[in-house]
N, C-alpha and C positions, 0 to 999 in steps of 0.2 A: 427340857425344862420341867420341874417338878411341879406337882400338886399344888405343895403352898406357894414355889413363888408365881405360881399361874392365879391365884386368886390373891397374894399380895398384891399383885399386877390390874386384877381387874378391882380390890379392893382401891387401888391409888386412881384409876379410870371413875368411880362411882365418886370419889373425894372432889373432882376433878368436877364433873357436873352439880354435885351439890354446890359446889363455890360459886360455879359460874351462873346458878339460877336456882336457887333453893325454894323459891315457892312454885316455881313452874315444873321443878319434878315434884314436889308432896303432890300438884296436882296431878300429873301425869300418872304419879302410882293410885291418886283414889281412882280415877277414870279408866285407868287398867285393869283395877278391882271389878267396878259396874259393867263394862266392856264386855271382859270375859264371862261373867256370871248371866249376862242378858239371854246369852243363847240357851243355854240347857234351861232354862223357863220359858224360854219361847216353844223348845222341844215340848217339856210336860203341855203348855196349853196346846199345842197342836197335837197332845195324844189324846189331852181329853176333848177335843173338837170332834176328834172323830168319832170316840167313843159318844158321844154326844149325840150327832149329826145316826149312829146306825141303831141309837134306843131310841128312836124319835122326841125326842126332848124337845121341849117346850124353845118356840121361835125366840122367845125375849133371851133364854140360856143361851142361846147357841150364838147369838148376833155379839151378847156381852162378853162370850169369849172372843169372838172374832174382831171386834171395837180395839178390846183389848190386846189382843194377837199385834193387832196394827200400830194402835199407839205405841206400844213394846220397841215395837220392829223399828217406829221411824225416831224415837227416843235412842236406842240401840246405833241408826244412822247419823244422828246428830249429835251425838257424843261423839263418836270416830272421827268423825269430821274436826270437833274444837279438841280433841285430844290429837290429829296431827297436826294442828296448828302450834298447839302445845310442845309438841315434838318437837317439830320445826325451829322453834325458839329457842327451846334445850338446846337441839344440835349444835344451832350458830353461836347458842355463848358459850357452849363446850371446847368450840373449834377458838373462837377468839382468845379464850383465857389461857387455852393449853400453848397456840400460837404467841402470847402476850408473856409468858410464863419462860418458852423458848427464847427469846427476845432479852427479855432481862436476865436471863442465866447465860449469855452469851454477850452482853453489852457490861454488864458486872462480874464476870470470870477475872479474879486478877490478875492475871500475865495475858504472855499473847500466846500462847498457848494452846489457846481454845481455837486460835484459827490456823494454827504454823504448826500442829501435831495433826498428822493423818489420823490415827484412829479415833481423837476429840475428832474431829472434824466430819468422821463420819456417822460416830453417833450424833453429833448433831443434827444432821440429816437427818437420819433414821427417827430425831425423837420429834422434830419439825414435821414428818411426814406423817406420825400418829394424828396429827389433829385429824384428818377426815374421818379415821378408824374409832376416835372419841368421840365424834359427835357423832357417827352411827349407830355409838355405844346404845344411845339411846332407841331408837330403831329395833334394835336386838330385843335390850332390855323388855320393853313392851310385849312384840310378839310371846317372847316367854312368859311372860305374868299372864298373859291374856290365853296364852295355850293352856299354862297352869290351873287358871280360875277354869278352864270350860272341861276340864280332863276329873278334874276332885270329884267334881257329883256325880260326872258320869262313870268313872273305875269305881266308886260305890252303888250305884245302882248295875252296874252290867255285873258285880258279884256278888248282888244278890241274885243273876239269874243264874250264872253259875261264879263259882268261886276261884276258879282255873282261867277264866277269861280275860282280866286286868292284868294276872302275869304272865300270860303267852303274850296280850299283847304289846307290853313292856319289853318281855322279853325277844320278841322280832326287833325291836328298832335297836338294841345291843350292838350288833356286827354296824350297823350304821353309824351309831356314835364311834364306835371306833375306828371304824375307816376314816370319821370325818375328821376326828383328832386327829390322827397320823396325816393327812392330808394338809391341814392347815400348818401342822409343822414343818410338814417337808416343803411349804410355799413362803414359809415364811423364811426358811434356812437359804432360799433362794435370793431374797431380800437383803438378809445378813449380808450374801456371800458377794451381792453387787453392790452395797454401799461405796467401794472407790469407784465404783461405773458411774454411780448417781452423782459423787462429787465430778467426776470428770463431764457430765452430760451438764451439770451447773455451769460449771467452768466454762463451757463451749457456747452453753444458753447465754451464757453474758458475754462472752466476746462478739457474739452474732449482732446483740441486741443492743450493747449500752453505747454509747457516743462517747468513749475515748478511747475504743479501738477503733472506731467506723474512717478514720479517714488511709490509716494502714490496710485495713480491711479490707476498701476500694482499687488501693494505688495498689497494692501486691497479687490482687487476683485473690484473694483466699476464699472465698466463700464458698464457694463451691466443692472445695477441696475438705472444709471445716462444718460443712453440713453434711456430707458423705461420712464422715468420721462417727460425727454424731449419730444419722442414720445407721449406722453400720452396730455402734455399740446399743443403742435402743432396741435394734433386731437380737440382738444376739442375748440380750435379758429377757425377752419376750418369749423369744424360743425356748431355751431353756424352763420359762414358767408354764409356756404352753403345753412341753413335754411333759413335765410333773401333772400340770392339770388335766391331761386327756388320760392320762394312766390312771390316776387318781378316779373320776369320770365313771369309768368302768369299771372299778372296784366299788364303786357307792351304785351303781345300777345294779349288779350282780345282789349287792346287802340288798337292795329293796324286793326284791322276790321273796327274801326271807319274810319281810315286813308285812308280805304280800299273802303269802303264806299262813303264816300269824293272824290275818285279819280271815281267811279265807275261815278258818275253824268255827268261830263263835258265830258268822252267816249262818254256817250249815246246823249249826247248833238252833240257832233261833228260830228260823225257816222250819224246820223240823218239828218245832218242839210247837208250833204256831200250827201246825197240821197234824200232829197230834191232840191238840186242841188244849194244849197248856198255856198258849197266849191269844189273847183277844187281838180281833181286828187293832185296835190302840194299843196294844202292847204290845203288840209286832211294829208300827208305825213308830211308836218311842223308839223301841230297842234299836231298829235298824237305823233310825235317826242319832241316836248314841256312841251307836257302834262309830260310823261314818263322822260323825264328831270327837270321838275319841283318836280315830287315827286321824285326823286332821291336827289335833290342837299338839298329840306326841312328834307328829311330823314339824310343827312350829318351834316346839321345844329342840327337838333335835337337830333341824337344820339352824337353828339359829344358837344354838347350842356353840357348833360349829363357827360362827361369827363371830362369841365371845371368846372362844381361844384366839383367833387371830386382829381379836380387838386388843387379849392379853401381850399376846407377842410384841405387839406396836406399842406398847406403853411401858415395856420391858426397855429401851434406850432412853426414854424418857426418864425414869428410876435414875435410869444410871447415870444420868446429865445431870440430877440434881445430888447425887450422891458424890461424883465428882466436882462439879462446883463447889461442896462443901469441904470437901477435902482439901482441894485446891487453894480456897480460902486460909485454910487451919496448915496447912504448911507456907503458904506467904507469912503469915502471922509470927511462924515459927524462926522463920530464917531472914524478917527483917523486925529483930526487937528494937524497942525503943533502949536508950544508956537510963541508968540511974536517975543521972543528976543532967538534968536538962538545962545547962547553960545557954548562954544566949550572946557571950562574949567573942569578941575578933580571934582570941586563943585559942575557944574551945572548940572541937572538933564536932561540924554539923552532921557529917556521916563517915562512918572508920566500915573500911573492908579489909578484912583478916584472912589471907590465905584463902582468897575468893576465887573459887573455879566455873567455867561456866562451858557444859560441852551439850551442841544442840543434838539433839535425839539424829542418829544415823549419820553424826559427822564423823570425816574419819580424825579430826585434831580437836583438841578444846580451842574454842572461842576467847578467851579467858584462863590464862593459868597463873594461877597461885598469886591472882595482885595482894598484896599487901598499899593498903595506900588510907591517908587521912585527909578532908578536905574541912577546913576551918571554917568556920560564921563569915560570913562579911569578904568573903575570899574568891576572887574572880579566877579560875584556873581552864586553862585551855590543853584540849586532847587533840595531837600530832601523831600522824604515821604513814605509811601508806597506806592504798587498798587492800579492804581484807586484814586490817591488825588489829582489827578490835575496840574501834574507836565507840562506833553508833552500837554495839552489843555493852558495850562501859557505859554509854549515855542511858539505853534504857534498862541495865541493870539496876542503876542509881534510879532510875523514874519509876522502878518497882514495877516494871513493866516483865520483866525474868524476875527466874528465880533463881541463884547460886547453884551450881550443881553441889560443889562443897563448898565452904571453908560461911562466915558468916557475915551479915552487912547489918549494920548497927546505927543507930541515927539518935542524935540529941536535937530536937525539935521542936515548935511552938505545937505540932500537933501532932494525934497519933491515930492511925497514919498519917505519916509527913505528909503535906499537900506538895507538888510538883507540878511545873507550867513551865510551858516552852515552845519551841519551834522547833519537828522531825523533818526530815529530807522528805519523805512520803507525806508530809502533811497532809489533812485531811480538806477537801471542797466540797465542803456541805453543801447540795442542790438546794439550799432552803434562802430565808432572804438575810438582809445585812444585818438588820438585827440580831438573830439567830444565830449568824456563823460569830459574834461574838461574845453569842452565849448569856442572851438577855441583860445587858447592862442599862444602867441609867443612860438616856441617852447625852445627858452632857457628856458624861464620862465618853460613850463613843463615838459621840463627836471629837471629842478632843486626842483619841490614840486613834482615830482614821487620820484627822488635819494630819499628826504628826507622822504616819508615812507617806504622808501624800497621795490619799486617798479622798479627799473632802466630799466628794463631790456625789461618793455613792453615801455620804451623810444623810445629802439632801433627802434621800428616798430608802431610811430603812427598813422599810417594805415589801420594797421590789427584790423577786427571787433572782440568786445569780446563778440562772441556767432556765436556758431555751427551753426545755423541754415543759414548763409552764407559761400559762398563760402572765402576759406582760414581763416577762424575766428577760434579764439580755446575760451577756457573757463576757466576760475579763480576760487579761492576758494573763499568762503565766507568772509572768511579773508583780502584777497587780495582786493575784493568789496569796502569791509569798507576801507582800507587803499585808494583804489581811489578814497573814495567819500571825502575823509577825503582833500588829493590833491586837490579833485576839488574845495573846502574853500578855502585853500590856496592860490590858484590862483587867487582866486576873494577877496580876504578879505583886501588888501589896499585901494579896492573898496567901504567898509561896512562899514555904521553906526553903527551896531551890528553884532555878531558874536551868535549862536547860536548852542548848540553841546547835541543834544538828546542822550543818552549813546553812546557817539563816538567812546566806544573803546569793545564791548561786545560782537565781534565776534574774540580778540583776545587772545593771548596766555598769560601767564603774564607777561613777558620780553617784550615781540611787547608794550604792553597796556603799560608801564613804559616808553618806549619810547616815545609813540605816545601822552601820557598825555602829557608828559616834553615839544614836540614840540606845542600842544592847548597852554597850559600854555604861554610858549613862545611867541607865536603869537597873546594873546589876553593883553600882558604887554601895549602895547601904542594902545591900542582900547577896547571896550567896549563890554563883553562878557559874556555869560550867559550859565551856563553848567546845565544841570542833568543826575545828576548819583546818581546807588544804591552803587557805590563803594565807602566808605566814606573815603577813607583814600585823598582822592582828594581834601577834602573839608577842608583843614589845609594849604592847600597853595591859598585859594579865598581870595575874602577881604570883602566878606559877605557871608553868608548864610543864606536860605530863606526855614523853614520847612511848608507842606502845610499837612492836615489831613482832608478829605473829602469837598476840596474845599474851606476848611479856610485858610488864611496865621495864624498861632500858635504862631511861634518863628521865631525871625532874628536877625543874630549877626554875629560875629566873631566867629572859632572855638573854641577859646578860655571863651567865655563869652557865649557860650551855655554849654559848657561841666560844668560851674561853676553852669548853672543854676539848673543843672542836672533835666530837661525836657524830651521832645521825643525827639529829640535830642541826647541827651545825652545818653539816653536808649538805640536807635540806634546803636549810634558808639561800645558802650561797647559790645552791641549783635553781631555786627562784627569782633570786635581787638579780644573777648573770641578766637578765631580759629587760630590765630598767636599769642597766647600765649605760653609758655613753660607749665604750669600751666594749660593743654587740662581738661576738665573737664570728669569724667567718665560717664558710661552710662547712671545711673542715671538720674543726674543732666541734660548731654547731653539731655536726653526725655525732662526734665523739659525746659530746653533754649529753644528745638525749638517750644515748644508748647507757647512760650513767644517771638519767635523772628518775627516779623513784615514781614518779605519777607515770610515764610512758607504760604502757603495756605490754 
């Protein structure tokens, strides 16, 4: 990493803490100022105590510098003290805003993207894991300001005793600075180089931990097998870092001899020059007290010098998560324009995809080839295929959740960006309470889309968190889940441009599922809606249907004008109505369907 983007990096660190507490570091740097500056005046009054103390000076002198020695000293102690309190407090809102900052650049990335691309995902990590390295920033920061004030006075008085003295011992802690740089590099390349370790040790930390693997977890025996895994890769980053840092070690011991060296010269110098009778009793007591402060405060600077590089390194993912963010941003923008002429009519077309390709990073086939396809205002169109054709990659292409790899997706809309609401297979189960999971509505309002899926009753108490893992929270079925996420559309969908319903109803019973279609159906008549499902019998009350076969669009029509065509399509529905026929086929035949029916595997 070079020079400038190493203090870009720690320039975006120091940004970073001013945001998050801007009067707690102006006072942090006055008190760093005073801090450091206390000692080398404490040094002069204790040269002239002495000096003082062997002229026989007068008792009232001698006690007023020592009164003052004291007050100095415990003024000196009591600022250190509310400056790391001061600290302290930087730290934590450096850590919260850099972590709050992570948070929203990962909760606002427009695709998904930021969680289904390995190398996003590992800078993520990497830039989540700076906050402890930012709030130490301040840590650092100090100790340096504070070496700095205490080193100024004294490298100008130790050349006035000689003028060679401030740069030999400048020039001893060189080889240190640079070993410590190259040290922090090479720790930190170790970092880089195990980011997929870090996301696999997450990985493992939450299946260990969270309660929707724990009952698999139990009944399979794994734990033991998946904590071994994890111990195993934690060893083997630690080793690795421990090698770098015991080598390293002994290359910074070796530098300090030099340093050691360096300081050795100007003793013998001043020793000397004190028995030759060039310095007084006091001016030997300053000098050697100088001396011994000056390599203390270079040793402050330097070692912590060291700190600020690999505060830089750790802020260096951070950079680059906000610069992709942005980017990420400005090409969704790019490749889903708004149309011209923003009609609003049954005719006009609410979204046109034009030779629209979509191939996920590291697959061997696109997801998506070359749809061409239009879906009109007011127009209920349902997506048909088998597994794997592209159904839920269509549904979140349109929910702006991808990005096209080619061709372009176009939207004439009440807003820009379109707004979209729906129901995915993965739905999400907010751990928070009923309220919340429908996204802070009035509560008539959710009262009245709970009643209608048949939920009323967690109306009563939207309050109450749904999940154990809080106090007073209870737990739902799977059932129950779908029907609230199903609610949570509802709520928002006077709100939507499009309406979109990933098999919305497939964790229900088939009375629930008969309902809950009738109210989709319902709710998508005066708006714009797009279903898939494998239940085809749903697809006789759309007003298109859209079948897809390894990322092709094949067939679109009416149920009526596919069944005519009798294509896949057609094939499909007949492989499904066989089983609600009177007419059940025997076993025969039965072997023969399902070795022909499209859903088998």
């Amino acid at each position: 990493m070079k020079v400038r983007e190493i203090l870009r990096n720690l320039r975006e660190a120091l940004s970073l803490l001013w945001r998050a507490a801007p009067r707690a570091l102006s006072l942090a740097i006055v008190s760093n100022l005073v801090v450091g500056a206390i000692p080398s005046v404490l040094l002069y009054i204790n040269a002239q105590l002495i000096e003082r103390l062997i002229s026989n000076a007068a008792t009232a002198a001698v006690m007023a510098l020592v009164v003052t020695y004291f007050i100095l000293g415990g003024f000196h102690d009591g600022l250190n003290a509310i400056s790391s309190f001061i600290v302290d407090t930087l730290r934590d809102s450096a850590r919260m805003l850099l972590k709050r900052d992570v948070n929203a650049i990962v909760a606002t990335y427009p695709t998904l993207a930021i969680h289904e691309d390995a190398e996003l995902r590992e800078t993520v990590i990497l830039a989540a894991g700076a906050s402890d390295e930012v709030g130490d920033l301040v840590l650092h920061l100090y100790a340096v300001c504070v070496g700095a004030v205490m080193i100024v006075p004294i490298l100008f008085l130790t050349g006035q005793t000689a003028w060679w003295i401030p740069f030999l011992m400048l020039a001893g802690m060189v080889p240190t600075v640079l070993f410590r740089a190259r040290a922090e590099r090479e720790s930190w390349n170790v970092q880089e180089h195990h980011a997929a370790t870090f996301n696999q040790l997450r990985i493992l930390e939450r299946i260990l931990t969270q309660p929707e693997f724990a009952k698999d977890l139990r009944i399979y025996r794994m734990q033991n097998r998946l904590l071994a895994t994890w111990q195993g890769l934690y060893d083997n980053y630690l080793e690795t870092l421990k090698r770098i840092r015991t080598r390293n070690a002994l290359k910074l011991a070796a530098t300090s001899l030099t340093a050691s060296v360096c300081l050795g010269a100007p003793l013998y110098v001043v020793i000397e020059g004190f028995q030759l009778g060039k310095f007084s009793m006091a001016e030997l007591a300053f000098l050697l007290g100088a001396l011994v402060q000056l390599k203390d405060g270079l040793a402050a600077i330097i070692y912590n010098f060291g700190d600020l590089l690999r505060v830089s390194y750790a802020v260096h993912p951070f950079r680059k998560l906000v610069s992709l963010h942005a980017a990420g941003r400005q090409a969704t923008d790019g490749a889903r324009r708004p149309l011209p002429v923003r009609e609003t009519s049954a005719a006009a077309p609410c979204v046109t995809l034009r030779n629209v390709s979509l191939r996920y990073r590291n697959a061997e086939r696109a997801a998506l080839d070359q749809i061409d396809l239009e879906i009109r205002h007011r127009q209920i169109v349902a997506i048909v295929g088998e597994n794997g054709a592209g159904k839920t990659s269509l549904l979140k292409l349109l929910s702006g959740l991808y990005e096209p790899t080619t061709g372009e997706l176009a939207w004439s809309a009440a807003h820009d960006p379109p707004r979209v609401v729906g129901v995915f297979q993965d739905f999400a189960r907010f751990p928070l309470d009923v309220r919340s999971n429908l996204v802070e509505r009035d509560m008539r309002q959710v009262d009245g889309c709970l009643q209608a899926v048949g939920l009323d009753f967690l109306g009563r108490h939207p309050d109450t968190p749904l999940t154990t893992e809080m106090a007073g929270g209870i737990d739902i079925s799977g059932g129950q889940w779908q029907r609230l996420a199903i609610a949570r559309a509802m709520a928002h969908a006077s709100e939507a441009d499009l309406l979109v319903f990933d098999e919305p109803t497939s964790a229900l019973d088939p009375e629930s599922e008969a309902d809950i279609m009738r109210l989709i159906l319902k709710l998508a008549e005066q708006q714009t809606a797009v279903i898939v499902s494998h239940r085809l019998a749903l697809t006789r009350f759309v007003d298109r249907i859209l079948v897809l076969d390894q990322g092709h669009l094949v067939e679109e029509g009416t149920h009526d004008e596919l069944i005519a065509r009798n294509g896949k399509y057609a094939r499909m529905f007949h492989s499904q109505a066989m089983f609600y026929q009177d007419n059940v086929p025997d076993s025969e035949n039965l072997a023969r369907t399902r070795s022909e029916n499209p859903y088998q595997n």
